[in-house]
C-alpha atoms as one frame of an Amber mdcrd trajectory, in Angstrom:
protein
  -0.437  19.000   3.720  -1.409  21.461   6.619  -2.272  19.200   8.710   0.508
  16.669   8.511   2.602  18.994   9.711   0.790  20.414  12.482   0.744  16.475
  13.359   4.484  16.591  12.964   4.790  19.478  15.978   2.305  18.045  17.988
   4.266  14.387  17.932   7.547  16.196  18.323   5.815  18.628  20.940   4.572
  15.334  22.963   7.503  13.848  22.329   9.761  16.591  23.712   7.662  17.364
  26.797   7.685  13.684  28.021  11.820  13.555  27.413  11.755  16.954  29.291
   9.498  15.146  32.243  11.587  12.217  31.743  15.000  14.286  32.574  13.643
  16.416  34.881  12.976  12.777  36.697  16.064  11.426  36.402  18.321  14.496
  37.537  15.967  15.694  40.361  18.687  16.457  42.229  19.695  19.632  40.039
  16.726  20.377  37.370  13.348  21.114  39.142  10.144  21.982  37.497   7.284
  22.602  38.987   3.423  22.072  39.492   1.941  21.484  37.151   4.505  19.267
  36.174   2.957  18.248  32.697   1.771  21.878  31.855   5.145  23.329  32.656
   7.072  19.736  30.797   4.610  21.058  27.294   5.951  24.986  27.745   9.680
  23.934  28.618   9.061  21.824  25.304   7.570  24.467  23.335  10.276  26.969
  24.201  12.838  24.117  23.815  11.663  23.529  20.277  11.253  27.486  18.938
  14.946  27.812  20.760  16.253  25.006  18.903  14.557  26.552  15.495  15.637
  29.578  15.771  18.482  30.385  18.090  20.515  27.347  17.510  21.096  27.233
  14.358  22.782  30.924  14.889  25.210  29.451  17.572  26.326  26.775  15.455
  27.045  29.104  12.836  29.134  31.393  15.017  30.919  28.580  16.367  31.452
  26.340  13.601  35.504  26.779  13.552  35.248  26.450  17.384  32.891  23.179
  16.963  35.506  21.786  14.587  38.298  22.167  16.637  36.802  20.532  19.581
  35.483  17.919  16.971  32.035  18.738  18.144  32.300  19.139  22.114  30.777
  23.047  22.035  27.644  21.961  20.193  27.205  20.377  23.512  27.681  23.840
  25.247  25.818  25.046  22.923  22.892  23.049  23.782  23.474  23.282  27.809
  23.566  27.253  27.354  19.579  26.811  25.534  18.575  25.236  28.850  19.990
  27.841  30.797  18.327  30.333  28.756  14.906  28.651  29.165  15.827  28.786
  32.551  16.376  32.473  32.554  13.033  32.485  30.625  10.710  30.378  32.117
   9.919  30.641  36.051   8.873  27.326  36.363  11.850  25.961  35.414  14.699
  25.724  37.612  18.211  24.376  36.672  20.879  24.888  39.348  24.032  24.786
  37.806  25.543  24.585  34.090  26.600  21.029  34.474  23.366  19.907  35.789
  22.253  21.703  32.434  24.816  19.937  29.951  23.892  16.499  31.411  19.606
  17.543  31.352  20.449  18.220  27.359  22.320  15.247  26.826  19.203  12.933
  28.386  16.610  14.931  26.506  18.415  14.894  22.978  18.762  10.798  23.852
  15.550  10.081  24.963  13.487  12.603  22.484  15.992  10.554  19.204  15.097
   6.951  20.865  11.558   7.659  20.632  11.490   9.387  17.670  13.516   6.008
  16.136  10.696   4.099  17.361   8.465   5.896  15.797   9.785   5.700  12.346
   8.994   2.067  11.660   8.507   1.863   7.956   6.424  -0.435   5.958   8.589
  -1.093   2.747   7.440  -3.535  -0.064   9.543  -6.368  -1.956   9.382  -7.755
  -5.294   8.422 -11.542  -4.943   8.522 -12.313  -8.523  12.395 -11.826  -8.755
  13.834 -13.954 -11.467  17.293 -14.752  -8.815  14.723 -15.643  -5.628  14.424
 -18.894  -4.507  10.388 -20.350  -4.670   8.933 -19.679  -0.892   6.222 -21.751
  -0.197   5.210 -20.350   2.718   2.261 -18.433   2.705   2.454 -17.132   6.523
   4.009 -13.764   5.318   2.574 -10.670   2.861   4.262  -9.053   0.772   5.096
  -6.516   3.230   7.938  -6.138   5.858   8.802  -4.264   8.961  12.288  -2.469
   8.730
């Protein structure tokens, strides 16, 4: 059990640190990180996902009437003020301004839930001996699907 969840950090440690790389790629212009690019990507990750463990969860609570009055707009402040505090932390990791921060959160959180949805194909199973189901006759498929 141990060790499917160290597998679980490491994939969402990977995972993290390439959508950090990934951002940090796409908004050079305002979020610079530097050499070693992939050694600095793993500890922005790393402090990215203890942040988002720990600290987060804290914000949300102490802004949930001001999160449902904005109908969810300050977890998105909420998320650019993490990246400026792991750029207060972290000397390798420069962001230049807050809105260069907001938009670097917004491409990590997309890119780090499109991989993780490609990751979670699941292998389901089907009944073929339903009493309502029409007689297949072709025997190019198993038993098993992709969903």
């Amino acid at each position: 059990m141990k060790i499917q969840k160290i597998k679980f950090y490491l994939i969402k440690l990977l995972l993290t640190s390439f959508a950090v790389l990934f951002s940090a790629w796409l908004l050079k212009k305002g979020i610079h990180i530097q050499e070693p690019r992939i050694f600095t990507a793993i500890v922005v990750g790393i402090t990215l996902i203890l942040l988002n463990t720990f600290l987060k969860p804290l914000l949300v609570a102490l802004t949930i009437p001001l999160t449902l009055f904005s109908f969810g707009f300050s977890l998105l402040i909420i998320n650019a003020i993490v990246i400026e505090l792991i750029d207060f932390i972290l000397p390798g990791f420069t962001v230049d301004s807050f809105i260069w921060a907001l938009l670097f959160s917004v491409l990590v959180s997309l890119t780090t839930s499109i991989l993780e949805g490609i990751g979670n194909v699941q292998v389901i199973r089907y009944n073929n001996n339903h009493p309502n189901k029409p007689k297949d006759d072709d025997d190019d498929f198993t038993p098993y699907e992709e969903v």
